[in-house]
C-alpha positions, 0 to 999 in steps of 0.5 A: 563160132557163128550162131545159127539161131538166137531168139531174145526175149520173144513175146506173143499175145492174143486176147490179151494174154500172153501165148509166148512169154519171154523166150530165148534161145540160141541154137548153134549150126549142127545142134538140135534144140527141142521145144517140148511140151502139152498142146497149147504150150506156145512152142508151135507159135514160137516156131510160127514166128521163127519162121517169119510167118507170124510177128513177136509184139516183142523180142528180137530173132537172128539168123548167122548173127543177122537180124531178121525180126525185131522193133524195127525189122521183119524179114519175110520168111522167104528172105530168112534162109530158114527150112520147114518140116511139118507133120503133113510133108506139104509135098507139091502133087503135081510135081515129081519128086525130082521137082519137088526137091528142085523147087527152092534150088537157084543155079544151073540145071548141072547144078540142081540135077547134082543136088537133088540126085546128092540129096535123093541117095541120101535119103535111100529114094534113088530111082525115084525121080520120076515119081509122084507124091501119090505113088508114095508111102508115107515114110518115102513123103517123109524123105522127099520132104526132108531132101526138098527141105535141106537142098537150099542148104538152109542156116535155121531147119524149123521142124514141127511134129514132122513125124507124128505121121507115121507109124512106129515102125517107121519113125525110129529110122527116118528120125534118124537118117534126118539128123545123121542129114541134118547135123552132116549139113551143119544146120541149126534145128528147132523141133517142135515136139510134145512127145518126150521120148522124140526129145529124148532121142533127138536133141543136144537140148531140151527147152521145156514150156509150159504156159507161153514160158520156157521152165527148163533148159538143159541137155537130156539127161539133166532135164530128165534126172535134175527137173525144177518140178513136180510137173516137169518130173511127170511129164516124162513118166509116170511118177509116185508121190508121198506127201510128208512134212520136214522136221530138222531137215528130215521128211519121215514118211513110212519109208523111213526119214528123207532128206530136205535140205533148204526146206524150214520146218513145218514146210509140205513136201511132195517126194517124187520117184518113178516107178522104175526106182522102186524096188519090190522084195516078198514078204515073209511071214509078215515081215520085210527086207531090213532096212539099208541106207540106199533104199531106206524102210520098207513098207507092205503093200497089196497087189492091186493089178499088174500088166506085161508092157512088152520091155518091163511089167508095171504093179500097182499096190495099194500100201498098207499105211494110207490106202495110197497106190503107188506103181513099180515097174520091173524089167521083163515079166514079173506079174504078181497075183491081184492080193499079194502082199509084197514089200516096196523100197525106195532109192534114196539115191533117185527121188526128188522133194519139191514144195508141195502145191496148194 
């Protein structure tokens, strides 16, 4: 199978410091590969230089197994066959949205008149050829500037932050009629993106970055439930921390005895879990659930405030053992009273113990 994109060894400097470090990628024709991470990652200047917008000091881009920049070469970006999405639309004012979607069209007016009219049905805008970009909504922007982004039929889509504009209500189902588009047309897309639940929802993959470096690489689900850090694990949620030292292989905490294997002796441990892998059980008397081997010892803790979020409650304790808070969060409404002493388990099943940082 042709490739779509493949990026090899990217590396980018200003001021002497590396913003992208050593990046490579490939995305093939109908995936979706994510660049995901904080503000000033370097995903935003990947993309840039993708793009042909801006030059690598070193590393190598191809375009469907051609190359378009490397020591020697540097397409123009014009000359690269490649789609743009940005945040504000870049829509053409003077020009109807007929227009605007033409622009980059070669061929017969038959032709361009087939595409667009394709494209602007697609896109649920039919009727709205006449129109102009200041008669629009900002979700009608969006499809007119998805339709004039894909009608060149694009190898490379390069999207960053394209939703971030609109409102809630609306992103859900544009984010998804682009890539039920997208994937129709077979093209490879790169989005740029700092918003993890986006990533989560439109990618086949997942390249996480974090100081000009690509940390993590995987599908979804494996990013999100297998991550290489403390910091990769919280920067898709929340997260709680319990901080212990290994003996024999074992850490002992008040939840009773976890599990480290390839850790000596004597190492700091940081076990990370999220809070909706704790479980929440009452007191009684004094006294807890007894202890299982999936959710191992509990320990007390005291309601320190608890808040509705819509889909799930979140309870923040403070345990008994450390003065430590920990949060939990529990389908639907469950909101204990600021005081109450409730007990908290932890699935074995759902934690991560990395090497605590210094």
């Amino acid at each position: 199978m042709t490739t779509g994109l493949k990026v090899e060894n990217l590396t980018r400097r200003f001021g002497g410091r590396d913003v992208v470090s050593d990046v490579s990628l490939e995305v093939m024709p109908g995936q979706v590969m994510c660049l995901l991470g904080p503000s000033g990652c370097g995903k935003s200047t990947t993309l840039r230089m993708v793009a042909g917008v801006d030059r690598q000091d070193s590393g190598r881009i191809s375009v469907g197994g051609e190359v378009v920049s490397d020591d020697t070469v540097h397409l123009p970006a014009e000359a690269r066959h490649i789609g743009l999405m940005f945040q504000d639309f870049a829509l053409f004012p003077h020009l109807s949205v007929f227009d605007n979607v033409a622009f980059g069209l070669k061929g017969t007016k038959r032709e361009a008149m087939r595409r667009v009219g394709e494209l602007l049905e697609r896109v649920h805008l039919e009727g709205f050829e006449t129109a102009f970009p200041h008669e629009l909504s900002g979700g009608e922007q969006q499809r007119v500037a998805l339709a004039r982004a894909v009608a060149p039929r694009p190898r490379i889509m390069l999207m960053d932050e394209p939703f971030s504009g609109l409102d809630n209500r609306l992103r859900d189902g544009i984010r998804d009629e682009t890539l039920d588009i997208l994937k129709d047309e077979g093209t490879a897309v790169l989005l740029v993106t700092h918003e993890p639940d986006e990533a989560m929802r439109m990618a086949d993959e997942i390249a996480l970055m974090r100081e000009g470096r690509i940390v993590q690489r995987g599908a979804p689900y494996n990013v999100y439930n297998a991550p290489v850090d403390r910091s990769a694990a919280a920067f898709f949620s929340d997260i709680n921390v319990i901080r212990g030292v290994v003996k024999g292989a074992l850490t002992d905490t008040p939840f009773g005895g976890f599990l480290a294997p390839g850790f000596p002796d004597g190492s700091a441990v940081e076990i990370v879990i999220r809070p909706q892998h704790i479980r929440i059980d009452f007191d009684r008397q004094g006294r807890g659930p007894n202890p299982t081997p999936e959710d191992g010892t509990p320990a007390r803790g005291t309601v320190v405030r608890s808040r509705f979020m819509g889909n799930e409650s979140l309870v923040e304790f403070r345990m008994d053992h450390d003065g430590s808070i920990l949060k939990a969060t529990v389908p639907s409404v469950f909101l204990p009273k600021e005081g109450m002493a409730l007990w908290l388990m932890i699935r074995r099943g759902r934690c991560f113990v990395f090497r605590q940082k210094d």
